[in-house]
C-alpha positions as CSV (number, residue, x, y, z in Angstrom):
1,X,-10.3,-32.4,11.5
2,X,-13.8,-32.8,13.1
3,X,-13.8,-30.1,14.9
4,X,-13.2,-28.1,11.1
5,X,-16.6,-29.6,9.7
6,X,-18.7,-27.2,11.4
7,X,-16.9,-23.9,10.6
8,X,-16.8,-25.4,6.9
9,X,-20.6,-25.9,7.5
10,X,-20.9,-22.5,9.0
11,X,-19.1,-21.0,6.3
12,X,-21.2,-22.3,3.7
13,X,-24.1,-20.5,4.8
14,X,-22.4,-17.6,5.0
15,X,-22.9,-15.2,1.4
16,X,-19.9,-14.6,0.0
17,X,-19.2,-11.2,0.5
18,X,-19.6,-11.2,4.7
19,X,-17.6,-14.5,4.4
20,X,-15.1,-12.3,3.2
21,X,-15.7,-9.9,6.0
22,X,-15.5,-12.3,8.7
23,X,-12.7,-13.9,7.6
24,X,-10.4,-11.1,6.8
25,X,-11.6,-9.6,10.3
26,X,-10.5,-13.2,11.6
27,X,-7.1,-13.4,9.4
28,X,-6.0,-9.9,10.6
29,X,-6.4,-10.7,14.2
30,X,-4.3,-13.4,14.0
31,X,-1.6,-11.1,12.3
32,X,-1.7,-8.2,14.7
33,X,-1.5,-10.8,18.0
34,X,2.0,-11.6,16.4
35,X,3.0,-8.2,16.0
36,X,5.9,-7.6,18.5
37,X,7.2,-4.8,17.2
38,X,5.1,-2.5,14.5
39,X,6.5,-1.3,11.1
40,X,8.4,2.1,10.6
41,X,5.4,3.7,9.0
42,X,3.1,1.8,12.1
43,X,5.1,3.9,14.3
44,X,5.2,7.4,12.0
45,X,1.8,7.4,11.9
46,X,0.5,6.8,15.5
47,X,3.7,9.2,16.4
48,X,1.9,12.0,14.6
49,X,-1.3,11.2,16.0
50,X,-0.4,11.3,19.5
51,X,1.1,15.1,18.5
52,X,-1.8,16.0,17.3
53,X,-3.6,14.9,20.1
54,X,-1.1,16.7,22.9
55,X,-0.2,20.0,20.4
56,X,-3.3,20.2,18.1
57,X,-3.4,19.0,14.6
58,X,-1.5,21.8,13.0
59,X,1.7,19.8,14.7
60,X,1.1,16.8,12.7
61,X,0.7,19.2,9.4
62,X,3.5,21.0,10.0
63,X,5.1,17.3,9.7
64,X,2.9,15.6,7.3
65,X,2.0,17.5,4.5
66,X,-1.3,14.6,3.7
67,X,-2.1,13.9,7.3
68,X,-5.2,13.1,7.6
69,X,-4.9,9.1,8.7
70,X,-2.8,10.0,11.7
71,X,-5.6,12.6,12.2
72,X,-8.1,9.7,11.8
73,X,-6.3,8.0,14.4
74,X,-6.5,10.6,17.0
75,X,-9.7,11.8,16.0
76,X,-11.2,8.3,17.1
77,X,-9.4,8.7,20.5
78,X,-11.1,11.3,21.7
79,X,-14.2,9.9,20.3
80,X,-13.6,6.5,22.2
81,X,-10.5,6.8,24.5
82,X,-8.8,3.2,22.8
83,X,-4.6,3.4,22.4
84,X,-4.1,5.0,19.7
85,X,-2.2,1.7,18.1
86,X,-5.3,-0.6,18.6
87,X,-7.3,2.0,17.3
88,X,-4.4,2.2,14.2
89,X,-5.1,-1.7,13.9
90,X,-8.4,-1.6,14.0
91,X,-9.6,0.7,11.5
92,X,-6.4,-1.1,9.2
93,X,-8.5,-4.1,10.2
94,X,-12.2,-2.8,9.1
95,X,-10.4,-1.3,5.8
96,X,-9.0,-4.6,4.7
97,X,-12.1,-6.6,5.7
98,X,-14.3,-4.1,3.5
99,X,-11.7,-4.5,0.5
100,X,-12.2,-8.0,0.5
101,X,-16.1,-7.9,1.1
102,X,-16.8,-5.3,-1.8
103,X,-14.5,-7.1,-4.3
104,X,-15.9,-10.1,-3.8
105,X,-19.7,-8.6,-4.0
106,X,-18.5,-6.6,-7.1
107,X,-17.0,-10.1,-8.7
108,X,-20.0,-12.3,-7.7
109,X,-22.7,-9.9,-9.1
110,X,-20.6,-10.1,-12.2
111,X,-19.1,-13.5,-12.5
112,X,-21.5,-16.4,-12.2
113,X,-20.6,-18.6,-9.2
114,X,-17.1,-16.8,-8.6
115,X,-18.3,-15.7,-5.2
116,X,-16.5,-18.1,-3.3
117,X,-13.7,-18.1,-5.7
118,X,-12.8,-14.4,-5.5
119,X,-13.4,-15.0,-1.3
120,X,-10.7,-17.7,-1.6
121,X,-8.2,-15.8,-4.1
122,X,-8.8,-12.2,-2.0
123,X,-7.6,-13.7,1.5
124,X,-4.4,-15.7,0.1
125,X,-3.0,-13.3,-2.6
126,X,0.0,-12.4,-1.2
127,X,-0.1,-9.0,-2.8
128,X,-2.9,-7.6,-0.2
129,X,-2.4,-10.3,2.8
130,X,1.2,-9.6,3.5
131,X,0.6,-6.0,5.1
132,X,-2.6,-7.5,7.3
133,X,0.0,-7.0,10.3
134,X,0.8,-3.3,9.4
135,X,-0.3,0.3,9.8
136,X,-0.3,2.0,6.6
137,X,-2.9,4.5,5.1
138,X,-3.3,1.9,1.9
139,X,-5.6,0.1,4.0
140,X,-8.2,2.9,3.9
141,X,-6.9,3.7,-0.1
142,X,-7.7,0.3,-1.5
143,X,-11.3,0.2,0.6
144,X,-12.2,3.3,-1.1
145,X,-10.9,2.6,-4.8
146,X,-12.6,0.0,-4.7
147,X,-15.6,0.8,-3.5
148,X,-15.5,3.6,-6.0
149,X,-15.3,0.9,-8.9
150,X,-18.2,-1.2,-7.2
151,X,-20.5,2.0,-7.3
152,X,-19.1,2.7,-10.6
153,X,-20.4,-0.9,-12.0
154,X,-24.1,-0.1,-10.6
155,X,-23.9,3.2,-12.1
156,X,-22.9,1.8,-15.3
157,X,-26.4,-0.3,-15.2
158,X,-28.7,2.3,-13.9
159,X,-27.1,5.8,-14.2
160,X,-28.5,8.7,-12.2
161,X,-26.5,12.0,-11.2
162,X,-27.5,10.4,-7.2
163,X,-25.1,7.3,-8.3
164,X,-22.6,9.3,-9.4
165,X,-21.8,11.8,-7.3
166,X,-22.0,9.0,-4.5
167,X,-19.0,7.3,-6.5
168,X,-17.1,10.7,-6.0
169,X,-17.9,10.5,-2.6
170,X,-15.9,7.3,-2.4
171,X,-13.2,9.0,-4.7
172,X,-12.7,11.7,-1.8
173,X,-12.1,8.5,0.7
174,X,-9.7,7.6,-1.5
175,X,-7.9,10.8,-1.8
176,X,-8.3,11.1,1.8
177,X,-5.6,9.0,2.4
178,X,-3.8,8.5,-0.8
179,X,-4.0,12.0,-3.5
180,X,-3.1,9.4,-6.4
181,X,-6.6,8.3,-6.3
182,X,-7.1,10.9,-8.7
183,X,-6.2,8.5,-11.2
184,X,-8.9,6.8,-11.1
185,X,-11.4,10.3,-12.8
186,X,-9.3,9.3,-16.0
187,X,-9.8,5.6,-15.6
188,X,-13.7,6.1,-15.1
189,X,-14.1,8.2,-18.1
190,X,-12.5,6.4,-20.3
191,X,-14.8,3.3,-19.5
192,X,-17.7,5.5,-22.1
193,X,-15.1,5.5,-24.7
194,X,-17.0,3.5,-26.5
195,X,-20.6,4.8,-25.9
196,X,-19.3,8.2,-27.7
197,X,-20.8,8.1,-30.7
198,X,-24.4,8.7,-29.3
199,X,-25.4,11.8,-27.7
200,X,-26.2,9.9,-24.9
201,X,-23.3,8.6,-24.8
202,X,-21.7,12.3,-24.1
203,X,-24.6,12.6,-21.5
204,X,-23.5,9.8,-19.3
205,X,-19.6,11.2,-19.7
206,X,-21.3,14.2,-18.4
207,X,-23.2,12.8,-15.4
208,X,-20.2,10.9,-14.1
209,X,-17.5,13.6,-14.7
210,X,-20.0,16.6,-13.6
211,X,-18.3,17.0,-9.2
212,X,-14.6,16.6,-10.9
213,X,-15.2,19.2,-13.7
214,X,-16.8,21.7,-10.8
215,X,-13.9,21.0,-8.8
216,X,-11.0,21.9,-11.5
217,X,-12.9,24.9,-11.8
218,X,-13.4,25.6,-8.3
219,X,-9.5,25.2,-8.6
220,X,-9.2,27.6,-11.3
221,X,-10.6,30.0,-10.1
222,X,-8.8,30.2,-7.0
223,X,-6.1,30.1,-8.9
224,X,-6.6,33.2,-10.8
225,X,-8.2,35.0,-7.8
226,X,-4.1,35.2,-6.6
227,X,-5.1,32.3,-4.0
228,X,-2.5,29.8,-5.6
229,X,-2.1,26.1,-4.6
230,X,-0.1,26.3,-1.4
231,X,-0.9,22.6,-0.7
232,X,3.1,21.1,-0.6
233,X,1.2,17.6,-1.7
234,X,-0.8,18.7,-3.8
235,X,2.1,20.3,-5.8
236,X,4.6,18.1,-5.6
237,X,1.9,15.3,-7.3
238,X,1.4,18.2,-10.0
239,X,5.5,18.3,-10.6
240,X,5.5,14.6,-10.4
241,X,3.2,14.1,-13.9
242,X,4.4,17.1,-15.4
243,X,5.6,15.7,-18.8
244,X,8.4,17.8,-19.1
245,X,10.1,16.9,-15.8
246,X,8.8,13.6,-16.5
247,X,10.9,13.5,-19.5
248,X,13.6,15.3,-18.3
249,X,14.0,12.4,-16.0
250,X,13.4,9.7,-18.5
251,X,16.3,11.2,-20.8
252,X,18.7,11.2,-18.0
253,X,17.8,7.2,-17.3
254,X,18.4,6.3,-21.2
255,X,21.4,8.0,-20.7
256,X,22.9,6.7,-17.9
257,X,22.0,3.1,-19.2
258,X,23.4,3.8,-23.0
259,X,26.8,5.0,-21.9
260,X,26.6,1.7,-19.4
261,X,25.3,-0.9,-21.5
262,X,24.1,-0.1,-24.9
263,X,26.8,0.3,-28.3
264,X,26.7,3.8,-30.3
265,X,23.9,2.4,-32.7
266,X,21.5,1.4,-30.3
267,X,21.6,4.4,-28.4
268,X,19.2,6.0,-30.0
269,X,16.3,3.1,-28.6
270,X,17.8,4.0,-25.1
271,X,14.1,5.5,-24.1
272,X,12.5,2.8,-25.5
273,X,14.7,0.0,-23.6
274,X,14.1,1.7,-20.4
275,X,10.6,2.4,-20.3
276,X,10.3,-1.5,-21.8
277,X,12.3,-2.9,-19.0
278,X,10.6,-0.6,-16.4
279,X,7.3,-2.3,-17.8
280,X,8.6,-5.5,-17.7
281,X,9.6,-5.5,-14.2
282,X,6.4,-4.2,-13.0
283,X,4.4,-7.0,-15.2
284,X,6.9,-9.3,-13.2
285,X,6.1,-8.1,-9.9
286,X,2.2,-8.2,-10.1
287,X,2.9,-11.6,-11.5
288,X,4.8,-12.6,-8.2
289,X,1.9,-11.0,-6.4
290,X,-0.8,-13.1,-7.7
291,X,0.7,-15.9,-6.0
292,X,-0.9,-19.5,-7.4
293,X,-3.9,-17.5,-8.6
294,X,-1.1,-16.5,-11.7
295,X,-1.4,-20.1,-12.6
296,X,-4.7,-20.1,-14.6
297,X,-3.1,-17.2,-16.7
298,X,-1.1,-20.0,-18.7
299,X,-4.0,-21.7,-20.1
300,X,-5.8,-20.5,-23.1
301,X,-9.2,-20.7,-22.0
302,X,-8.4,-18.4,-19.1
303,X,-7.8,-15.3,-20.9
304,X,-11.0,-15.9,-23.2
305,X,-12.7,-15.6,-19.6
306,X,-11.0,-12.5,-19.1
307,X,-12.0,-11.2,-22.1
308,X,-15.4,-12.3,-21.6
309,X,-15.7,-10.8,-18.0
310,X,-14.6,-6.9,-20.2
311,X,-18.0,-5.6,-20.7
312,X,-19.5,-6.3,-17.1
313,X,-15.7,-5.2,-15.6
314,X,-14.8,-2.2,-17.5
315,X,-14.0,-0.1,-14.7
316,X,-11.7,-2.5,-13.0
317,X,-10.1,-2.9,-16.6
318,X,-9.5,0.7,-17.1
319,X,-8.5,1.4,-13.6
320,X,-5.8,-1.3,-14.5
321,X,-5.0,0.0,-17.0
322,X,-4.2,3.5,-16.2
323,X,-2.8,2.8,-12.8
324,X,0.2,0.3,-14.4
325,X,0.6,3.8,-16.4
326,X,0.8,5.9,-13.4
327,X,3.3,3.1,-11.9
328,X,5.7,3.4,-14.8
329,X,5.9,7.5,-14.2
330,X,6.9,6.4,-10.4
331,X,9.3,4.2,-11.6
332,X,10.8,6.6,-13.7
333,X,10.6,9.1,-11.4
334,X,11.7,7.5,-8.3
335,X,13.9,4.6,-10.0
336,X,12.0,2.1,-7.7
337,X,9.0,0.5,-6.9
338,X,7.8,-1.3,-4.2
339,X,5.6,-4.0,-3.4
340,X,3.0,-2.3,-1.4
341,X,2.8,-0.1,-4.8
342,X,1.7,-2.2,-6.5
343,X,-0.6,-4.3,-4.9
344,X,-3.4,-2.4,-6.1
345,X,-2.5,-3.7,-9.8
346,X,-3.4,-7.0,-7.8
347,X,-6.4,-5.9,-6.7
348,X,-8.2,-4.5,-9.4
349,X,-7.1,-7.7,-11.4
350,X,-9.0,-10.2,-9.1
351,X,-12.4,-9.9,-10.9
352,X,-10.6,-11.3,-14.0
353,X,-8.2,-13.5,-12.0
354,X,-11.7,-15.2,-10.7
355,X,-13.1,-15.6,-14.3
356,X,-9.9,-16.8,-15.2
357,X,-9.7,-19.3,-12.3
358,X,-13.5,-20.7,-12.9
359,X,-12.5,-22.1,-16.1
360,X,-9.0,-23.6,-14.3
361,X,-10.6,-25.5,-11.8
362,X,-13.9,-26.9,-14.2
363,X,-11.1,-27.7,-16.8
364,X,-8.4,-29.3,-14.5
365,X,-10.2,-29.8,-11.3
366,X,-7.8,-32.4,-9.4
367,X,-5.2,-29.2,-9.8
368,X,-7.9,-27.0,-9.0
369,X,-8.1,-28.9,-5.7
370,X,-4.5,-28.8,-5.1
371,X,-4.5,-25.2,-6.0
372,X,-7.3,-24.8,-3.2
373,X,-4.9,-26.2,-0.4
374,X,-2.0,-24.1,-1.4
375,X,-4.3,-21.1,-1.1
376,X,-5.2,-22.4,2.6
377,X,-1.9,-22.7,3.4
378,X,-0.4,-19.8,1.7
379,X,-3.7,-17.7,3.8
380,X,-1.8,-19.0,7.3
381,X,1.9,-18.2,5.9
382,X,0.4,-14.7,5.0
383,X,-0.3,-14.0,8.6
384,X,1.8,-16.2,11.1
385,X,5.5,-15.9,11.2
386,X,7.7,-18.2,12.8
387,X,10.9,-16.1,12.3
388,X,13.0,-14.4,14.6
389,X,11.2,-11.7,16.6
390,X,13.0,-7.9,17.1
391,X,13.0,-8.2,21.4
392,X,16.2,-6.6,20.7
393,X,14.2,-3.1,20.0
394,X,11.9,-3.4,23.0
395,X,14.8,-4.6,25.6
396,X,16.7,-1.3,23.9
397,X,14.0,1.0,25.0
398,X,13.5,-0.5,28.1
399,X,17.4,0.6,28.6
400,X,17.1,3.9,27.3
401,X,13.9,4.6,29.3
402,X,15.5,3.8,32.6
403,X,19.4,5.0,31.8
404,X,18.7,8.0,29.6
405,X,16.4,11.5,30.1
406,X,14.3,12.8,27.3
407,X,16.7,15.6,27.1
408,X,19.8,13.6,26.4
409,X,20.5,13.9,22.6
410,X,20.0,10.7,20.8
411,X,20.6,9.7,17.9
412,X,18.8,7.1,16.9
413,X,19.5,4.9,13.5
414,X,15.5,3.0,13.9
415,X,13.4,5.2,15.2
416,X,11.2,2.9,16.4
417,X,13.5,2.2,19.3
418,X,12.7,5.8,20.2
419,X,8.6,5.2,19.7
420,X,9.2,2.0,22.2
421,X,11.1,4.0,24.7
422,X,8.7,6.5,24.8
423,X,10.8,9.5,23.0
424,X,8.2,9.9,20.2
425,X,9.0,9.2,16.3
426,X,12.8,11.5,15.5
427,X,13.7,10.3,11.9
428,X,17.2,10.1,11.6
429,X,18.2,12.9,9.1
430,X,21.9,11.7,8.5
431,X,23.6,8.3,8.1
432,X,25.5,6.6,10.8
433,X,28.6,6.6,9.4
434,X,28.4,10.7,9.2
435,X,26.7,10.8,12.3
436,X,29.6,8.8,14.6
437,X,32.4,10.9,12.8
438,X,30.7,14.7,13.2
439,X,33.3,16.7,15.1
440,X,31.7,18.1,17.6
441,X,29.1,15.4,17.8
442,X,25.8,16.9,18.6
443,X,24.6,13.4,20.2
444,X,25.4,11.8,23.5
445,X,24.0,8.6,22.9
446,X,24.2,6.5,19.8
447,X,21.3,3.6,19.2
448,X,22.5,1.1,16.2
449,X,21.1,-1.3,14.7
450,X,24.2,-4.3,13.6
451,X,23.6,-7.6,11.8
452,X,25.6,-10.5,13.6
453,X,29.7,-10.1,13.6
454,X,29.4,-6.8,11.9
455,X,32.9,-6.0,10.9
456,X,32.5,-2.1,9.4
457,X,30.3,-1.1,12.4
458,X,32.7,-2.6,15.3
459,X,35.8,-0.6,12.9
460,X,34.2,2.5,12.8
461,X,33.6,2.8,16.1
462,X,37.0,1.4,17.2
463,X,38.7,4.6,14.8
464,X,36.1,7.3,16.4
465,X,37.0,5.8,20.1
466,X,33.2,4.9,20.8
467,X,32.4,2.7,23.3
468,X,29.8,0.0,23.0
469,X,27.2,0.4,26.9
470,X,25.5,-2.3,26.1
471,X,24.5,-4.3,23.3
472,X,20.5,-6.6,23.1
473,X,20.5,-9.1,20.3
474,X,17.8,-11.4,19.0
475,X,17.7,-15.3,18.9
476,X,18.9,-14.8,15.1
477,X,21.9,-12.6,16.3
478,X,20.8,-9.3,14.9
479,X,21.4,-6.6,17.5
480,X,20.7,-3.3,18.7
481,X,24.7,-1.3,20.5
482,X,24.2,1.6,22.7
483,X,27.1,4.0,22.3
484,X,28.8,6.1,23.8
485,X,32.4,8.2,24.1
C-alpha cells in the first residue's frame, strides 16, 4: 500500500486530461500482454494488411470494400518496419488513450471539477474498456467522433469558418474508419435549432454545414455527369437508410411478431410494439454499459445536473440523440445489435454521466467512496482475465504448420487457426455441418472447433466416416479436432 502513495501523489499533479492519457496507455498495455490469442476481426484486419503489403493495396480492396485501417496498418510498416500486430495494438492503443484524454478535457472545460471524475468513469466503464485488448477500427472511430464534438464545443463559443472546417477534418477521421460518422452532420446541425430565429442564427448553420453542403454537391454532380457512386460501401449505407427498404423491413418484423404473439385486435400496434421493444433493449444495453456510473441516474438531483450540463453539452446531447436513432434502423435492419455498437451511446453520455455523478458523490459521499473502489476494481477486471486461455488454437497451428503444405485444402471452421499457422485469414463460407457432408468434399483437412464431450460433432463425423488426427484442448476442455477421411 506504500508503495501506491506516490503514484496517487504523482497522479495528482497530473491535469486531468494527460492522466487520462497515461493511464489508458498504461491500462491497454496490461490488456494486450494477456492477449494470447487476438480476436477474429484482430486477425481480418492485420490479414488484409499483410496483403496489401505483399500484393499492393488493391488486394485488400478487392476484399474490403472500407479498407482503409488495414491500409493504416501496413502503411506504418513500411514507414517503421514494426509487426504489423504491434503496430495494430499500438495505434488501437493511441486511439483509445486520446478518446479518453479529449472526453475528459471536453467534460472538465464544461463541468466544474468533473475532471477527475470523467478520468475515473472513462477508464472503468465497461462499455469502452472491455475491447482495450482488441483490434477493431472503432478505436480510431470513437477518437475522431469525439474529437469532432470537442472542436464542435469550442466552435460553439468562438465560431470562425477556420474552426469549422477543422471539425470536418475530424469528421473525415471518423469516416475514415467508420462511413456511419456521417451521422454526426445531422447531429451537429441540429445543435443551432434553436438559434434559428435570428439571421445569425442561419449564419452559423451556414459556417458549420458549408464542406458537407460542397461535398453533396460535389457528389451530385458526379452523379449526373454519368460517373455514378460505384463505392459498394458507400451504397450499401445509402440502401441501409432508405426509408422504404427501411420500412419494408420493419413491416415484415411486426409481422412476424403479430402472427407469433399478438391477438387480431392488437395487430394493428404490431410497428409500434417492435420499434418500442427494439428501443427498450437498446436503453437496457447502454444501461448495462454504464456499469456503476448508471447508479447516480436513480436519484433526482442527478438528472437536474444533466439537464443543467444541456447548454454547455449540446453536441454530445444531439449526437446521442441521433445515434440511438441510427441504432434502432440497425436493429431493424439487421435484427441484432451488439455491444461494441453501442458503446459509443456510452461514450457520448459521459459528459452528463459526470454531472450526474458530482451531485452523487457530494450528496451520498460514503457511497460515493464505495462507488470509487468498485470503479478501481471494475478498471483491473476490464483488462486482466483469469479465464481459460485458447493454447488450443496456437498448438493447432503449430500442427498444421509442420504436418500440412499451404496447398493442402483446408477448411477451416476459426480462421484464426489459419492466421496462427501462417495460412493467412480464409473465412469459412459454409457451415461445418455442410462442409463434412459435401460429396466430393473439396477439402482434405478439416480444423473444428468442439466444446467438451460434444455429442453432435463426434456423430457427425462418426456417419461421414471422418477420422479425428489429432485433437488440442484447453485447461477448460474446449478443443480444437483435426480431420481427416
Amino acid at each position: 500500500m506504500r508503495a501506491l502513495v506516490p503514484l496517487a501523489s504523482f497522479a495528482r499533479r497530473l491535469p486531468p486530461p494527460a492522466l487520462a492519457f497515461l493511464a489508458s496507455l498504461a491500462l491497454s498495455a496490461v490488456a494486450i500482454a494477456g492477449t494470447l490469442v487476438v480476436s477474429k476481426d484482430a486477425a481480418y484486419y492485420v490479414d488484409l494488411a499483410r496483403q496489401a503489403l505483399e500484393h499492393g493495396p488493391s488486394a485488400a480492396r478487392q476484399i474490403e470494400s472500407w479498407p482503409w485501417f488495414p491500409l493504416l496498418i501496413a502503411g506504418s510498416h513500411r514507414l517503421i518496419g514494426l509487426p504489423l500486430e504491434w503496430l495494430a495494438f499500438l495505434w488501437c492503443a493511441l486511439f483509445a488513450a486520446g478518446t479518453c484524454a479529449v472526453l475528459v478535457a471536453a467534460t472538465q472545460e464544461r463541468i466544474a471539477g468533473g475532471g477527475y471524475w470523467a478520468c475515473l468513469i472513462v477508464l472503468a466503464m465497461p462499455a469502452f474498456n472491455q475491447f482495450r485488448d482488441d483490434i477493431i477500427r472503432e478505436h480510431g472511430y470513437w477518437f475522431f467522433i469525439v474529437l469532432a464534438l470537442w472542436l464542435a464545443l469550442r466552435w460553439l463559443e468562438r465560431g470562425g469558418w477556420a474552426r469549422a472546417a477543422v471539425i470536418h477534418l475530424a469528421l473525415a477521421g471518423a469516416v475514415f474508419f467508420r462511413l456511419e460518422a456521417l451521422f454526426l452532420v445531422p447531429a451537429l446541425a441540429l445543435c443551432l435549432c434553436g438559434e434559428l430565429r435570428t439571421r445569425q442564427g442561419w449564419l452559423r448553420l451556414l459556417q458549420l454545414n458549408a464542406l458537407p453542403l460542397l461535398g453533396a454537391l460535389a457528389v451530385l454532380f458526379v452523379t449526373a455527369k454519368g460517373g455514378g457512386l460505384e463505392q459498394p460501401r458507400v451504397l450499401y449505407f445509402l440502401s441501409f437508410i432508405d426509408p422504404r427498404n427501411l420500412l419494408a423491413r420493419l413491416d415484415l418484423m411486426a409481422t412476424a411478431f403479430a402472427e407469433a404473439v399478438l391477438a387480431k385486435y392488437a395487430a394493428d400496434e404490431a410497428r409500434q410494439i417492435v420499434v418500442s421493444g427494439l428501443a427498450l433493449v437498446l436503453l437496457a444495453k447502454f444501461v448495462a454499459l454504464n456499469g456503476p456510473f448508471t447508479l447516480p441516474l436513480f436519484f433526482a438531483r442527478g438528472w437536474s445536473a444533466m439537464r443543467q450540463a444541456y447548454p454547455g453539452l449540446r453536441p454530445f446531447a444531439w449526437a446521442w440523440l441521433v445515434y440511438l436513432l441510427l441504432l434502432l434502423v440497425y436493429f431493424v435492419q439487421k435484427g441484432f445489435v451488439n455491444s461494441r455498437y453501442v458503446s459509443l451511446l456510452n461514450l457520448l453520455a459521459l459528459p452528463f454521466l459526470t454531472s450526474a455523478l458530482l451531485v452523487f458523490v457530494q450528496r451520498f459521499p460514503r457511497l460515493g467512496k464505495g462507488l470509487v473502489v468498485v470503479a478501481c476494481l471494475l478498471m483491473l477486471n476490464n483488462v486482466v482475465s483469469f479465464g481459460a486461455r485458447k493454447t488450443h488454437y496456437l498448438e493447432a497451428a503449430a500442427w498444421l504448420t509442420q504436418h500440412t503444405a499451404p496447398a493442402d485444402a483446408v477448411y477451416y471452421e476459426d480462421a484464426r487457426i489459419a492466421y496462427y499457422a501462417g495460412r493467412g485469414y480464409p473465412i469459412p463460407l459454409q457451415a461445418r455441418e455442410k462442409a463434412l457432408v459435401q460429396v466430393p468434399s473439396e477439402f482434405r483437412y478439416f480444423v473444428l472447433t468442439a466444446k467438451r464431450d460434444e455429442v453432435s460433432l463426434s456423430a457427425l463425423l462418426e456417419q461421414q466416416h471422418k477420422r479425428v488426427l489429432v485433437r488440442f484442448a484447453n485447461r477448460k476442455g474446449d478443443g480444437v479436432l483435426i480431420v481427416g477421411d
